[in-house]
C-alpha positions in Angstrom: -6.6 -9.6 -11.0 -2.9 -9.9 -9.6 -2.0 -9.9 -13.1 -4.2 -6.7 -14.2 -2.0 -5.5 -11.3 1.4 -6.2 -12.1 0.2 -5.4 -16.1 -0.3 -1.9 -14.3 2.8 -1.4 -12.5 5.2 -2.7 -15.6 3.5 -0.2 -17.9 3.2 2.7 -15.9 6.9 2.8 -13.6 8.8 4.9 -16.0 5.8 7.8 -16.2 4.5 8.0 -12.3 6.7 8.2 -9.0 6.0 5.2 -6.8 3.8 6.4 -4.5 1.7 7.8 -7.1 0.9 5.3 -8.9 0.7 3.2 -6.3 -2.6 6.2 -5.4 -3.7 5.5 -8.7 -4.1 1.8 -8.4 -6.2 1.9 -5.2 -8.1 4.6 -6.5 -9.3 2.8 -10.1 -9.3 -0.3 -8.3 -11.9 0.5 -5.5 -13.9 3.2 -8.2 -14.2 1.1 -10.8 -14.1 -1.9 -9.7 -14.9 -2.4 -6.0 -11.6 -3.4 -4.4 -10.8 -1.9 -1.6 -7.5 -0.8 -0.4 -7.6 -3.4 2.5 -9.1 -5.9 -0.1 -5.3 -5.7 -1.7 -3.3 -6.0 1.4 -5.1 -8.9 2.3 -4.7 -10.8 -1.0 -8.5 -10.6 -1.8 -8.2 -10.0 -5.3 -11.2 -11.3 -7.8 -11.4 -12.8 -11.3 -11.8 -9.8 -13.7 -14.4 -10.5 -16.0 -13.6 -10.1 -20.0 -15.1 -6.9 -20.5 -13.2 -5.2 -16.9 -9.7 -6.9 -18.8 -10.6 -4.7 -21.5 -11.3 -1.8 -19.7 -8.1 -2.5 -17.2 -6.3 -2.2 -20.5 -7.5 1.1 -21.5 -7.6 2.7 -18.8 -3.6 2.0 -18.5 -3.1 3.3 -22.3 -5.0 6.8 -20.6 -2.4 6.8 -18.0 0.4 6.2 -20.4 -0.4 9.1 -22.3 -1.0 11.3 -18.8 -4.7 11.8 -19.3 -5.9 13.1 -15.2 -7.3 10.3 -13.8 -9.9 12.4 -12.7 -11.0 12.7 -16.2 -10.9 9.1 -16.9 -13.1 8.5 -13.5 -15.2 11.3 -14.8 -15.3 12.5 -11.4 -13.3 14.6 -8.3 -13.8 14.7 -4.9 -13.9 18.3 -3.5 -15.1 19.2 -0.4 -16.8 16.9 0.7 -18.7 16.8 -2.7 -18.3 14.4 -6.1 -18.3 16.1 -9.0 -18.3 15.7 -12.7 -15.4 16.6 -14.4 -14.6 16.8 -18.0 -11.9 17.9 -20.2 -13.7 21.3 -20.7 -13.5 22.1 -17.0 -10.5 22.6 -14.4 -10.1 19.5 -12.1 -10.6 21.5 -8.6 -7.3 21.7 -6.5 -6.6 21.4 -2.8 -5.8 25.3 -2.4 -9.1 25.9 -3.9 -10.9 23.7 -0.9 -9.1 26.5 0.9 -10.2 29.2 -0.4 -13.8 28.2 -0.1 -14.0 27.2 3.7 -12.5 31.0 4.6 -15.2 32.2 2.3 -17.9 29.7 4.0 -16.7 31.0 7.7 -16.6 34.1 7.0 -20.3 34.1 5.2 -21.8 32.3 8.1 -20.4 34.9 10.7 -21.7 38.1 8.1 -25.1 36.5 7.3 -24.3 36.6 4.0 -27.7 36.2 1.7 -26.0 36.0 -1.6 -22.9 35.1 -2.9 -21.2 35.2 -7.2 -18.8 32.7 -8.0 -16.7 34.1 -11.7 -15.5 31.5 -13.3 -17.2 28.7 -11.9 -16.0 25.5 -14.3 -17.1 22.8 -12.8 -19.0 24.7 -10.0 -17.0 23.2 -7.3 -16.5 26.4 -5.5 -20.4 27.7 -6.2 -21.9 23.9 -5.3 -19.3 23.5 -2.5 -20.3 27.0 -0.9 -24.1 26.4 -1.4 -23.7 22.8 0.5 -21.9 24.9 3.2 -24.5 27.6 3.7 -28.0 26.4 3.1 -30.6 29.1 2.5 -27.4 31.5 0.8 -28.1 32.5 -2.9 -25.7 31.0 -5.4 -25.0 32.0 -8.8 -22.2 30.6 -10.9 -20.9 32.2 -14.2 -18.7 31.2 -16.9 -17.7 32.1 -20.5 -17.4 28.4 -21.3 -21.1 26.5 -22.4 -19.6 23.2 -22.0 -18.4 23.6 -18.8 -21.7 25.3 -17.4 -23.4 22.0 -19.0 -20.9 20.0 -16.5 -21.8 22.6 -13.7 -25.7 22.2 -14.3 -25.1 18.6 -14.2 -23.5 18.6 -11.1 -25.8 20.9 -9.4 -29.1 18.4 -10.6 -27.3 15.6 -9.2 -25.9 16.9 -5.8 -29.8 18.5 -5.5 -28.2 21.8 -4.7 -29.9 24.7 -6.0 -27.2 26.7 -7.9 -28.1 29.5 -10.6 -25.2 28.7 -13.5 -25.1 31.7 -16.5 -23.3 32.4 -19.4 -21.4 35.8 -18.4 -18.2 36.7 -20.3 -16.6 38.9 -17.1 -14.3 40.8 -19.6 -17.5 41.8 -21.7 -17.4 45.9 -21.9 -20.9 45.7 -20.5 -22.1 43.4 -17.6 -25.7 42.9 -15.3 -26.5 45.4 -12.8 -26.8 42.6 -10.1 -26.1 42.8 -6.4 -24.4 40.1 -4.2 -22.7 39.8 -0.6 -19.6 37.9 -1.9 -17.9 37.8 -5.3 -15.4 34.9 -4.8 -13.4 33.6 -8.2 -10.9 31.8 -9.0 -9.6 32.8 -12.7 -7.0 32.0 -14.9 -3.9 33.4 -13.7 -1.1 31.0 -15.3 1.2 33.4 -17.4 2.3 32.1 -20.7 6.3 31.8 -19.7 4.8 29.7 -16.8 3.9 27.2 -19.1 7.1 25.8 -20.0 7.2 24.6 -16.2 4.1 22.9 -16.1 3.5 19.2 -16.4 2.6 17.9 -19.2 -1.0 15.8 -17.6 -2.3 19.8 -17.2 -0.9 21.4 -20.2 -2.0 18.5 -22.6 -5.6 17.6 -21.4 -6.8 20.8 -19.1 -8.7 23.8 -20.9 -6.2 26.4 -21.6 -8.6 29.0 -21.6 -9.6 28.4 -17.9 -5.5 28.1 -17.0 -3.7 30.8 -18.9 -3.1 34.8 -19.5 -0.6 36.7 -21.6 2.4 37.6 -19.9 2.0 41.4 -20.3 -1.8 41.7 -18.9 -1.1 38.7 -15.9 -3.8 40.1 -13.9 -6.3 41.2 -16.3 -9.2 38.8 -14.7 -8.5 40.2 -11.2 -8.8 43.7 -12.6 -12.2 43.2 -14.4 -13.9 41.1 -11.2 -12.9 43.9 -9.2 -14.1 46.4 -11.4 -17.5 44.8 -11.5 -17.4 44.2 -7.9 -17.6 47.5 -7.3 -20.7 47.9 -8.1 -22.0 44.4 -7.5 -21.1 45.0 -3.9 -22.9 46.5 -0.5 -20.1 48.6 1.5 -18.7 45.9 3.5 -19.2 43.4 0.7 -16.4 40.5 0.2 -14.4 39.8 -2.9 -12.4 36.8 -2.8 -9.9 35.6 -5.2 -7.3 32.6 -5.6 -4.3 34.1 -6.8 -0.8 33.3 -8.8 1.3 32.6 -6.0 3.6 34.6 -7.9 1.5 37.6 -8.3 0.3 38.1 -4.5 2.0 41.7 -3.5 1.1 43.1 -7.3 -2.6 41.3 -6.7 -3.0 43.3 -3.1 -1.6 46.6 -4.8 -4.2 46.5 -7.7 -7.0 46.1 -5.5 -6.1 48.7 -3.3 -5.7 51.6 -5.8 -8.9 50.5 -6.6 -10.4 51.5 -3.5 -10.6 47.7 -1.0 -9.8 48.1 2.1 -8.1 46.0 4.6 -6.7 43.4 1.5 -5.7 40.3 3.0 -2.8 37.8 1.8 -3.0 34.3 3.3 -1.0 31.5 2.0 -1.8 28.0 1.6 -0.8 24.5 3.5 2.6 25.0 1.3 3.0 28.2 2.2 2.6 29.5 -1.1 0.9 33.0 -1.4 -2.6 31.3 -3.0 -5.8 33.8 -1.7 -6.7 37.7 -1.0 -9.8 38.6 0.4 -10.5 42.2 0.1 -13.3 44.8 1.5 -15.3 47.5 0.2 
């Protein structure tokens, strides 16, 4: 194994910092193949069989080429919660852990009975939420069939009772349905953004769940809070995760649209990242 190790280090030093990919080494190593962290500072290393010297190898090619390893794992943790995650769904972020334990505390305190997530992907924010809130009604929508098949999967396995549907939120006409909380967290990424993005998102994460045209940035927040306005009680929650670039514009849209008491918070990088309006 010490040379699967150094094989690693040699190939992969020119595309990751050091302390990534020393992240990504502990990580494959105890996922896939049951080495602990401590096992490698202790020198406990094992004989890698034939067939794990193969994989080793190919899984070091994925990196070369900036595949997520999330996507090579098939899996993210989030919240407490292992999902699946494939190339047709987001892998979830740290800001969006965020964003779902303010929804989850603030459902809790409101007795919340049901609760939409738009855009679900994965389902990490419907699944996470419905973990969080036993007894809440989830429902998770998406324009993307593959990545409700990944949601679906993860709600069978995680044995938590999540409602995933096909719902195109910019369709002219949508379901009369009623819910407590909308919560979503659409794509928001403008196209001039994209020049500044790294190349691991832009070249292996779905581009329709990342981006928007540069002229209609906010054109998801606009529809969700269109349809929220029926789909809420007076009182109700809408919840978004923003464009940390977009958060003033994002709070005036929803109120000349009638929210009340819009709140801004940013995230642990004090980044403007989530609104939660009322109405």
């Amino acid at each position: 194994m010490k040379q699967a190790v150094t094989y690693f280090r040699q190939q992969l030093r020119d595309i990751y910092p050091p302390g990534e990919l020393q992240a990504l080494l502990h990580l494959l190593l105890e996922k896939r193949f049951g080495v602990t962290r401590l096992d490698v500072c202790l020198g406990k290393y094992r004989t890698l069989s034939v067939e794990e010297r193969e994989e080793w190898q190919k899984i070091t090619e994925r990196l070369q080429s900036e595949e997520p390893v999330q996507y090579i794992l098939g899996e993210a943790d989030f919240c407490g919660l292992t999902l699946r995650v494939t190339p047709d769904t987001l892998i979830p972020r740290p800001e969006t852990a965020e964003l779902v334990r303010w929804v989850a505390d603030d459902a809790r305190r409101d007795g919340a009975a049901s609760l939409l997530d738009v855009g679900t992907g994965s389902g990490c924010i419907a699944l996470s939420l419905a973990s969080l809130l036993p007894g809440v009604g989830v429902e998770g929508w998406d324009v993307s069939e593959g990545a409700l098949r990944v949601a679906r999967d993860n709600g069978r396995r995680l044995g938590l009772a999540v409602r995933f549907l096909r719902q195109d939120i910019l369709a002219p006409v949508l379901p009369d349905v009623r819910f407590d909380v909308v919560v979503s967290n659409p794509p928001y990424v403008t196209e001039a953004e994209r020049a500044g993005m790294e190349r691991n998102v832009l070249c292996w994460e779905p581009a329709s769940a990342l981006f928007v045209p540069d002229d209609d940035s906010l054109r998801f927040y606009r529809a969700i809070a269109r349809f929220a306005t029926r789909a809420l009680p007076p009182g109700g929650k809408l919840y978004f995760e923003i464009n940390r670039a977009y958060g003033s514009a994002t709070v005036r849209l929803l109120e000349d649209m009638g929210y009340a008491r819009v709140e801004l918070r940013r995230d642990l990088s004090g980044n403007d990242r989530m609104i939660k309006a009322i109405l």
